[in-house]
VOTOR-478364 format. One record per residue (C-alpha): residue in three letters; y, x, z. Coordinates in steps of 0.1 Angstrom, whole numbers, plus 5000, padded with zeros to 4 digits. Layout:
N
ALAYXZ...
This chain:
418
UNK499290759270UNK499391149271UNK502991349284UNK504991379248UNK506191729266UNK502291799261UNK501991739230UNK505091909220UNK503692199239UNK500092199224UNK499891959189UNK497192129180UNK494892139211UNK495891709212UNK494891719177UNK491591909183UNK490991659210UNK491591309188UNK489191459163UNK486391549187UNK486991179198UNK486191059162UNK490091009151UNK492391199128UNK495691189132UNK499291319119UNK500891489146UNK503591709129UNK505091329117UNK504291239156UNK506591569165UNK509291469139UNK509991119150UNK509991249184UNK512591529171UNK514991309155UNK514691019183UNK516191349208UNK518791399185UNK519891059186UNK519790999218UNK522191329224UNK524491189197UNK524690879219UNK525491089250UNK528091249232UNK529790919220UNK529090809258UNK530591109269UNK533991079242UNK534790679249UNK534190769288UNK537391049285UNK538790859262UNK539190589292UNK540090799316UNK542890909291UNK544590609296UNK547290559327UNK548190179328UNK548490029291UNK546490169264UNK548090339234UNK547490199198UNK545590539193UNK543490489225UNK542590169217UNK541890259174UNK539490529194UNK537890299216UNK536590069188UNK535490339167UNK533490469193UNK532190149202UNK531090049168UNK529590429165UNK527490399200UNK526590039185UNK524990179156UNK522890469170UNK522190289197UNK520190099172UNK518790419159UNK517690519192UNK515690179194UNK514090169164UNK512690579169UNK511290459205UNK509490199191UNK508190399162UNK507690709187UNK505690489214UNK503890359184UNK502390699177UNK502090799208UNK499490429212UNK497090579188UNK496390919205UNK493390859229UNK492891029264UNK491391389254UNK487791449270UNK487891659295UNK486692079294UNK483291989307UNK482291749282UNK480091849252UNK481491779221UNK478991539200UNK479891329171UNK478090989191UNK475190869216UNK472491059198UNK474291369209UNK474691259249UNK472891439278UNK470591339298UNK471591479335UNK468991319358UNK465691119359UNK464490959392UNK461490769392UNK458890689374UNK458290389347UNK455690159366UNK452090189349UNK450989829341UNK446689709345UNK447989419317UNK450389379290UNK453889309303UNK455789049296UNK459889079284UNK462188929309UNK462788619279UNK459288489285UNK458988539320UNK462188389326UNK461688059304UNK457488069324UNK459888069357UNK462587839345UNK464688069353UNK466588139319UNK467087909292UNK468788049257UNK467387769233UNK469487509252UNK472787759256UNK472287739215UNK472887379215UNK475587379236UNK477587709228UNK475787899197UNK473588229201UNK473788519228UNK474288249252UNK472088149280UNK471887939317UNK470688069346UNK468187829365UNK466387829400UNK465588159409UNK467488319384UNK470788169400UNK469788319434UNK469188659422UNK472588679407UNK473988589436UNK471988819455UNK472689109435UNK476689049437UNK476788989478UNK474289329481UNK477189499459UNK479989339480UNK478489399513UNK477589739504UNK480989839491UNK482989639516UNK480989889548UNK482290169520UNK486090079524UNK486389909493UNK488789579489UNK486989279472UNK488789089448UNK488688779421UNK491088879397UNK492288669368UNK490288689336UNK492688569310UNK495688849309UNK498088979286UNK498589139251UNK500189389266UNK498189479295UNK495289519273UNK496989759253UNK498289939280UNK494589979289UNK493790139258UNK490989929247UNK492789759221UNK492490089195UNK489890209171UNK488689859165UNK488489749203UNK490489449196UNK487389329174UNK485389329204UNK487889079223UNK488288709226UNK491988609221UNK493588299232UNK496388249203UNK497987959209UNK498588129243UNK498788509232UNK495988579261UNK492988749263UNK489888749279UNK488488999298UNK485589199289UNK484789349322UNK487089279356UNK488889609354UNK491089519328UNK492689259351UNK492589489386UNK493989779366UNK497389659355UNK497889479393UNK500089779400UNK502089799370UNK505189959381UNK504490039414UNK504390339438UNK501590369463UNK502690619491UNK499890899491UNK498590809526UNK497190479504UNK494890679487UNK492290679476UNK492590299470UNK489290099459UNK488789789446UNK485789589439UNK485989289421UNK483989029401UNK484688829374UNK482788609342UNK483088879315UNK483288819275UNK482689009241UNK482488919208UNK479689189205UNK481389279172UNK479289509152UNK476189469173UNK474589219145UNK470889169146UNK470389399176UNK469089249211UNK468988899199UNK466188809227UNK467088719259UNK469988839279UNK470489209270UNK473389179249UNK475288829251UNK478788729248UNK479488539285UNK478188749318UNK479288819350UNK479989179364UNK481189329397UNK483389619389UNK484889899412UNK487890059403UNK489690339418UNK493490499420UNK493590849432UNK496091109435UNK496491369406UNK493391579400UNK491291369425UNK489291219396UNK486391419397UNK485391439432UNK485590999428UNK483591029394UNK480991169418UNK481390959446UNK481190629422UNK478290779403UNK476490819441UNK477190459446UNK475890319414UNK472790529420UNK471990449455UNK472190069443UNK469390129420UNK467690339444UNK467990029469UNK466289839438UNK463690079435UNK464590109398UNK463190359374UNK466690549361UNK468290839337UNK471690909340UNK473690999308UNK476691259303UNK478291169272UNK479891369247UNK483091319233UNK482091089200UNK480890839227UNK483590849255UNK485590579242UNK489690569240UNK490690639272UNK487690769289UNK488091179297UNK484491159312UNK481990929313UNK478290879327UNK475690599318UNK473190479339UNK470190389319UNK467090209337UNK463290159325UNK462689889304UNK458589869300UNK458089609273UNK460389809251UNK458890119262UNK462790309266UNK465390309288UNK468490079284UNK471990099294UNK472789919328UNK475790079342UNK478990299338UNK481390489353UNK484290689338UNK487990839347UNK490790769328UNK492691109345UNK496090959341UNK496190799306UNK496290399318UNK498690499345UNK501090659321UNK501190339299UNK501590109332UNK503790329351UNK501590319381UNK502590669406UNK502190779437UNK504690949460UNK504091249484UNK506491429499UNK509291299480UNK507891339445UNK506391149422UNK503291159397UNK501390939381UNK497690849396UNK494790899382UNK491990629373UNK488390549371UNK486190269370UNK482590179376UNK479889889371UNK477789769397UNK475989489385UNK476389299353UNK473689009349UNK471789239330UNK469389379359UNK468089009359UNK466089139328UNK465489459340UNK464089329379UNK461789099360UNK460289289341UNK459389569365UNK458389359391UNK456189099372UNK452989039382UNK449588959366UNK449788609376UNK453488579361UNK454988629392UNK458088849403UNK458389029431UNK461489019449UNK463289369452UNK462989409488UNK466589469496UNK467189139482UNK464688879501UNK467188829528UNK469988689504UNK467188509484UNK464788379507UNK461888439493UNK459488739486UNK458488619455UNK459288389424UNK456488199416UNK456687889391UNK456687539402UNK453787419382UNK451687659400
């Protein structure tokens, strides 16, 4: 949620920014709502004000006219104190749909075919024979199995199996052991939260509630990625600055409805409703967020450096920055059997839009302000797919990422019928 002084101070620059974001919105009704909900809350002051003289006005009994005053005032401060209500909750309504404004650095584009590439490292792996996608080496391997997830749960689901099970686990305990040496606190947080923690997050706008599995019966929702549970842990709260920067990483199943993605990635594992993800997030103090975009964006790279991994990474322009992203970067990593690169990870800053709706602040030297906050993917179960494929061999082998034999045991997956 932006400052309303801000936008009272600049409607048309917030404007300008909503519309680079993809959304149009009314701001001068925005500013008159806001207008009238002053006035009303002045008028209540002054009634405030009257029935507090009027009480001191009176030296041991009350007079009828004291008393005729009293209820007037009372019944006057009842009704715009119903007035005052109703304009907040209209106000903070409008105030819901205006999403974090990109920051100055980023290009303004209408969606992802207008995004930057910033960086390449490494170079796709030349094959002697036709690669295999990570589906049919990992059903060879009996390592994945999506026809039997169909019988049990519908499409874009999958098992894990064998090997497959290890390297998850290997590629979450390289990411907590890694992060852990880098200060960061590890966490399992919940993965069924509020209504109104995932709004405060901002991801419920512009059609993100599509994307989201709700719980009605209990008015819960499940998470889509463990940062909207860590987030909101510090609702209401004041860190003292010497707390910060404070880092979490945390892991969690993950789910999406995948709404709108209809006929695209139906093989294998790319793009599935049920994964797991290890998520760092990040509080800083006010205009701290861009040194830790960097820092975060080092960290996701060095893990696919580790991996020796084949990567782009993305800037994105303001179309594809999302509600209450202000910058963004993508990591994108060489898929060969679809000859491209594909979206593995992503960082981002929310400056302090998310801790403006949960009233999460810092204090320094007897002030105040809000923090600032980002978050950034380490592994999903996506680089499964990706580790397969690049590290298949002729025989329908896979060699294991050297950074991760000591966690799986192995140097390479072989099948068991061989």
């Amino acid at each position: 949620m932006l400052d309303i002084k801000f936008i009272r101070e600049n409607p048309e620059k917030v404007q300008e920014a909503s519309k680079n974001k993809g959304i149009e919105l009314n701001l001068h009704h925005l500013i008159e709502i806001d207008e009238k909900y002053r006035e009303a809350l002045m008028q209540l002051q002054t009634f405030q004000e009257e029935r507090n003289s009027n009480n001191k006005e009176t030296k041991g009994k009350p007079t009828d006219e004291q008393i005729v005053k009293g209820k007037e005032l009372k019944e006057k401060m009842e009704t715009i104190e119903k007035v005052v209500a109703e304009l907040k909750e209209e106000l903070d309504g409008w105030l819901g749909k205006i999403p974090n404004p990109a920051k100055a650095d980023v290009k303004v584009g209408k969606n992802e075919s207008e995004n930057d590439v910033i960086k390449t490292v490494g170079k796709p792996k030349e094959f002697s024979f036709q690669p295999k996608d990570h589906l049919a080496l990992g059903e060879a391997l009996d390592m994945i199995d999506v026809e039997r997830a169909a019988k049990t749960s519908g499409t874009r689901f999958y098992y894990l199996k064998n090997d497959a099970v290890l390297l998850e686990f290997a590629l979450k305990q390289f990411a907590f052991e890694t992060l852990i040496r880098e200060g960061f606190t590890p966490i399992l947080p919940p993965v069924l939260i509020k209504k109104e923690s995932m709004q405060a997050l901002g991801y419920m706008e512009n059609g993100g509630e599509e994307d989201m599995y709700h719980l009605e019966k209990d008015d819960l929702y499940l998470v889509g990625t463990a940062e909207q549970s860590i987030v909101p842990m510090h609702k209401n709260e004041v860190f003292e600055s010497s707390e910060l920067p404070k880092r979490y990483v945390g892991f969690s199943p993950s789910f999406r409805r995948e709404a709108g993605s209809y006929g695209k990635d139906t093989r294998g594992i790319i793009r599935v409703h049920q994964f797991d993800k290890v998520e760092m997030v990040s509080y800083v103090k006010t205009n701290e967020d861009d040194q830790e975009l960097a820092y975060l964006l080092s960290l996701e790279e060095k893990f696919l450096q580790a991996l020796d991994l084949p990567y782009q990474v993305i800037k994105m322009c303001t179309g594809d920055l999302g509600f209450p992203a202000a910058k963004k970067y993508d990591i994108e990593v060489w898929m060969p059997t679809q000859n491209k690169y594909r979206e593995l990870t992503s960082v981002s800053t929310t400056t302090d839009f998310q801790a403006r709706r949960l009233a999460i602040k810092y204090r320094e030297q007897g002030k105040t302000d809000f923090v600032n906050i980002l978050n950034g993917t380490v592994f999903s179960s996506r680089p499964i797919a990706v580790i397969l494929e690049n590290y298949q061999q002729e025989d329908g082998s896979v060699i294991v990422p050297e950074v991760l034999r000591k966690y799986m045991g192995k140097d390479v997956i072989k099948s068991s019928t061989k």
